[in-house]
mmCIF file of the C-alpha atoms, coordinates in Angstrom:
data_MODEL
# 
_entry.id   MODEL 
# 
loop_
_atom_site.group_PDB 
_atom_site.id 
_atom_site.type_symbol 
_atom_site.label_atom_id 
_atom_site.label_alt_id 
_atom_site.label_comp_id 
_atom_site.label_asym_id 
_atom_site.label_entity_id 
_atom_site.label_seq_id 
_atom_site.pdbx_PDB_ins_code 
_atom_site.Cartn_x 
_atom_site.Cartn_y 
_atom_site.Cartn_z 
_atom_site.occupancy 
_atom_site.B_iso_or_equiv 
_atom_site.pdbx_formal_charge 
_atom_site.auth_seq_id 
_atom_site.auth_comp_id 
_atom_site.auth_asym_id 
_atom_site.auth_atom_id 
_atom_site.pdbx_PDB_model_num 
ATOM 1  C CA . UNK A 1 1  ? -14.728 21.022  -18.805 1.00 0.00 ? 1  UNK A CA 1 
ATOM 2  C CA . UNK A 1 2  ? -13.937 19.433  -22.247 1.00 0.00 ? 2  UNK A CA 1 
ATOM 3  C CA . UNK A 1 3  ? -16.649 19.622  -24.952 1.00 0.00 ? 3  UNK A CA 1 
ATOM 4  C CA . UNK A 1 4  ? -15.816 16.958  -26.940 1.00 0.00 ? 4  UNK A CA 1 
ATOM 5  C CA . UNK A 1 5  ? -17.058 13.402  -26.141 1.00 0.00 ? 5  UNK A CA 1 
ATOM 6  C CA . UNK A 1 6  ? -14.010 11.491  -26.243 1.00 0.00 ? 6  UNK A CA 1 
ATOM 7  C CA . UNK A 1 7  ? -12.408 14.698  -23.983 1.00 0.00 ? 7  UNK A CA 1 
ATOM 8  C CA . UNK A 1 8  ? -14.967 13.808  -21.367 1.00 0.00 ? 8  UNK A CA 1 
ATOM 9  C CA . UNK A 1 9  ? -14.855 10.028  -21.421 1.00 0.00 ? 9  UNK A CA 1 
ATOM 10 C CA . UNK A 1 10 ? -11.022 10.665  -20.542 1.00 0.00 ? 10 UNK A CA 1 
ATOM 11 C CA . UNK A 1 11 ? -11.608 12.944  -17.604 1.00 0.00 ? 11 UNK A CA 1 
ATOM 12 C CA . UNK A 1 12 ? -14.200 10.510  -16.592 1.00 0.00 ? 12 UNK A CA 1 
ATOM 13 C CA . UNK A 1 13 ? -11.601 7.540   -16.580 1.00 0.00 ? 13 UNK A CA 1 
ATOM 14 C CA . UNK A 1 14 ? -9.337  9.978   -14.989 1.00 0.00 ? 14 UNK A CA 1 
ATOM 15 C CA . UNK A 1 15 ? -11.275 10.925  -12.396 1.00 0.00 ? 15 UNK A CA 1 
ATOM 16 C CA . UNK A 1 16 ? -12.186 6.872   -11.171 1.00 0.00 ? 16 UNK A CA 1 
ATOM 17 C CA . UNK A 1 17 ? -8.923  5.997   -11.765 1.00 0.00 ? 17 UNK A CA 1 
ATOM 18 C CA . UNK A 1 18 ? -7.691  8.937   -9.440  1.00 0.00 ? 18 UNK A CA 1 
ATOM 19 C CA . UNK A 1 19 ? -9.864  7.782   -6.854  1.00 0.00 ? 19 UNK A CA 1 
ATOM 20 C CA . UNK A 1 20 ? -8.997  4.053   -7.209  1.00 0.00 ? 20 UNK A CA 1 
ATOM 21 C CA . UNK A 1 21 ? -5.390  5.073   -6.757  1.00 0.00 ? 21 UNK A CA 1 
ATOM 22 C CA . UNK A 1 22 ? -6.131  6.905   -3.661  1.00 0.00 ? 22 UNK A CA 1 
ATOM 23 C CA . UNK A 1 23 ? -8.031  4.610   -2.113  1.00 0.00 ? 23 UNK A CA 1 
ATOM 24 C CA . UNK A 1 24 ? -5.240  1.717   -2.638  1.00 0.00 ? 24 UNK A CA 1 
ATOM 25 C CA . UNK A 1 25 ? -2.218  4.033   -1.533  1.00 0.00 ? 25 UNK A CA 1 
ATOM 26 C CA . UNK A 1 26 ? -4.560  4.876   1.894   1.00 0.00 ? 26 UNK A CA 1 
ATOM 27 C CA . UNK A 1 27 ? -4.906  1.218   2.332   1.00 0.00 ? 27 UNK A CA 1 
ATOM 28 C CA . UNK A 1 28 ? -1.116  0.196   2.114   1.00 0.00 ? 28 UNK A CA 1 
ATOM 29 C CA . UNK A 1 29 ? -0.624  3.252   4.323   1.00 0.00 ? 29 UNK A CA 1 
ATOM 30 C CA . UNK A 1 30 ? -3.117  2.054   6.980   1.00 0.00 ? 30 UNK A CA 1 
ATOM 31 C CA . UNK A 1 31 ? -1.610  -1.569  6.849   1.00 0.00 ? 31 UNK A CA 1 
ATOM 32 C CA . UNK A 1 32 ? 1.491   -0.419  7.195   1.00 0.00 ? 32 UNK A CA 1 
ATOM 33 C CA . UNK A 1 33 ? 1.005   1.874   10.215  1.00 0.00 ? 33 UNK A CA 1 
ATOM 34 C CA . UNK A 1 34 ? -0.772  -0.807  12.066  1.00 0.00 ? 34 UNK A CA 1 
ATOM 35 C CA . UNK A 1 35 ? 2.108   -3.641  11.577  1.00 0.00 ? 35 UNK A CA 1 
ATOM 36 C CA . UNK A 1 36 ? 4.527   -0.830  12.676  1.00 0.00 ? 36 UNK A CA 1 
ATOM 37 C CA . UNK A 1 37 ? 2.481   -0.364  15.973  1.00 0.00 ? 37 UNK A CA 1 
ATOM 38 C CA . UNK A 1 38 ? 1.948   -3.738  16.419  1.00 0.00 ? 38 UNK A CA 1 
ATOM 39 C CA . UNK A 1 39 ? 5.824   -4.254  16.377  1.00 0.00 ? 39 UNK A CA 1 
ATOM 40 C CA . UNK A 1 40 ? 6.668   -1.310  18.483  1.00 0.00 ? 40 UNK A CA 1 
ATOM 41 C CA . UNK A 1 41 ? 3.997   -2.624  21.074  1.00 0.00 ? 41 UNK A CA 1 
ATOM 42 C CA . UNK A 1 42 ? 5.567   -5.833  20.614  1.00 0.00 ? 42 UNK A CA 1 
ATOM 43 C CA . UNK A 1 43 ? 2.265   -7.481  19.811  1.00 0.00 ? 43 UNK A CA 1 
ATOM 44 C CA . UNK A 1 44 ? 3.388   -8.611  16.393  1.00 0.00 ? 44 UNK A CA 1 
ATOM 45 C CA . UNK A 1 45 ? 2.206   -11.840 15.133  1.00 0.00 ? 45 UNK A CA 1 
ATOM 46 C CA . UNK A 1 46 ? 3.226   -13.655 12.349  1.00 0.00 ? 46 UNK A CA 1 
ATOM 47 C CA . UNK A 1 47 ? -0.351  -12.919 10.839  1.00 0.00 ? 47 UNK A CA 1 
ATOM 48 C CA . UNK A 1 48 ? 0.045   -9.251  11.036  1.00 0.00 ? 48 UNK A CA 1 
ATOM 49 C CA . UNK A 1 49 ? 3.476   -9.523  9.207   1.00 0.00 ? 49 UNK A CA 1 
ATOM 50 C CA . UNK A 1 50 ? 2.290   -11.720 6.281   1.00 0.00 ? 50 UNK A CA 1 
ATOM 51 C CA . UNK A 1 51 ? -0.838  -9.968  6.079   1.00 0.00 ? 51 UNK A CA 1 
ATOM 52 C CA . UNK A 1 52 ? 1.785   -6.209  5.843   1.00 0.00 ? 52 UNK A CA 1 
ATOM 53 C CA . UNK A 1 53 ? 3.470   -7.785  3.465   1.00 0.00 ? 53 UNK A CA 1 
ATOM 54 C CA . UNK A 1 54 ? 0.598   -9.523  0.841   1.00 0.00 ? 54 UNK A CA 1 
ATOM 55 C CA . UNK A 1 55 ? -0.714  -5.641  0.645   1.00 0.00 ? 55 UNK A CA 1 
ATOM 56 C CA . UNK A 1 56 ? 2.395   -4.292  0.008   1.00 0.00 ? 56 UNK A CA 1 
ATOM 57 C CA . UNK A 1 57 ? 3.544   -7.445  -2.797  1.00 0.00 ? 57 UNK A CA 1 
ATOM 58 C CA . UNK A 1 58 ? -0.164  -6.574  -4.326  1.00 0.00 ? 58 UNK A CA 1 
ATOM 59 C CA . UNK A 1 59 ? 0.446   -3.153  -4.565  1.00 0.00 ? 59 UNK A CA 1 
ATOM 60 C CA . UNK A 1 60 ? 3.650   -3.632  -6.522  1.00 0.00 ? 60 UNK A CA 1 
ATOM 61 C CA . UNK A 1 61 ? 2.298   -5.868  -9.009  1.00 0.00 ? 61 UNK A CA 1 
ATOM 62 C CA . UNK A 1 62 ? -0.342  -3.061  -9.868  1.00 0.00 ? 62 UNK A CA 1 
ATOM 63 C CA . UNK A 1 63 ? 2.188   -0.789  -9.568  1.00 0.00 ? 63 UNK A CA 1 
ATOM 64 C CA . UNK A 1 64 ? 0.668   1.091   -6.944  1.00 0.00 ? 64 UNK A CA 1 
ATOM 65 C CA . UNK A 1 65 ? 4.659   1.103   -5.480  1.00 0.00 ? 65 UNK A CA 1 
ATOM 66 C CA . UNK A 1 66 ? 7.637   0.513   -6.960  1.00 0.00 ? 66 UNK A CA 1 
ATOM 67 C CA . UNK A 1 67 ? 8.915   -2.904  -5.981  1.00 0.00 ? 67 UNK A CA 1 
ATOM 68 C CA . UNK A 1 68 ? 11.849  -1.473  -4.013  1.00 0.00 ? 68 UNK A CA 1 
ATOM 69 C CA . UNK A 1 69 ? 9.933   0.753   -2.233  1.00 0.00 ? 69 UNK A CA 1 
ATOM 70 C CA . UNK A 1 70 ? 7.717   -2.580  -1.005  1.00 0.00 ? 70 UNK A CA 1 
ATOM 71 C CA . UNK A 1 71 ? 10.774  -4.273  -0.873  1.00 0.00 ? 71 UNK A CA 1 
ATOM 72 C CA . UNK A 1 72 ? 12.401  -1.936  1.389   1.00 0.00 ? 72 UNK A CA 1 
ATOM 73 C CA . UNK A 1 73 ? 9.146   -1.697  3.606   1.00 0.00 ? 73 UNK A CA 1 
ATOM 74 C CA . UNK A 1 74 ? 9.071   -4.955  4.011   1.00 0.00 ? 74 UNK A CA 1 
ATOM 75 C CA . UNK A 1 75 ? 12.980  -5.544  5.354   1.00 0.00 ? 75 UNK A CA 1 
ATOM 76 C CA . UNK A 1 76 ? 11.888  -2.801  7.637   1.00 0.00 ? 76 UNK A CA 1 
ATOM 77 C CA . UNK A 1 77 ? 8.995   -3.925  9.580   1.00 0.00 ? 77 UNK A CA 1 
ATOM 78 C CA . UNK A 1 78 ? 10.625  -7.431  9.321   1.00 0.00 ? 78 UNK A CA 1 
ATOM 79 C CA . UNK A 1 79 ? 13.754  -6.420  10.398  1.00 0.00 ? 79 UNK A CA 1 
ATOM 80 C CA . UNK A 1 80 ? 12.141  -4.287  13.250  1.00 0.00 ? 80 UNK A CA 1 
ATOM 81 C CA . UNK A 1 81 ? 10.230  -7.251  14.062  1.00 0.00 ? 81 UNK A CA 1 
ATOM 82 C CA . UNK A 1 82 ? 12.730  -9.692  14.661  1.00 0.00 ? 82 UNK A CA 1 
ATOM 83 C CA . UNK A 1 83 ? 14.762  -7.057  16.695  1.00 0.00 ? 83 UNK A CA 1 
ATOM 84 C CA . UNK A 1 84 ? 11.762  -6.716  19.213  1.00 0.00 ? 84 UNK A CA 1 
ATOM 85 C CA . UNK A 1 85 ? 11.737  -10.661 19.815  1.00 0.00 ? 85 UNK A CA 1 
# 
């Protein structure tokens, strides 16, 4: 553990930010795994996609993901989706 103030502020920060991070990439995770279960059941509405794919444009923009990883996720699912119609 750091001594100095500032050196402890930092591993403060570090340690919310950590957990913040963690909590987001679980979420897009989650999402994810349910849309593709929801295709593969063939129960996939047109809810379920947008909602897959507002997490996963979020989580870009904070840079959670890259954009071509969401990007890619996204042609997936939808792709996956419109092959189980």
């Amino acid at each position: 553990m750091p001594n100095i103030k500032s050196a402890i502020k930092r591993v403060n920060v570090t340690d919310k930010k950590t957990a913040a991070n963690k909590m987001k990439k679980s979420e897009i995770r989650t999402t994810v795994k349910k849309a593709k279960a929801s295709v593969a059941a063939g129960e996939a509405t047109p809810e379920t996609l947008k909602n897959v794919q507002k997490t996963l444009d979020q989580a870009a923009a904070k840079g959670h993901i890259s954009k071509q990883a969401a990007a890619r996720k996204k042609s997936r699912i939808a792709k996956a989706a419109n092959a189980a119609k």
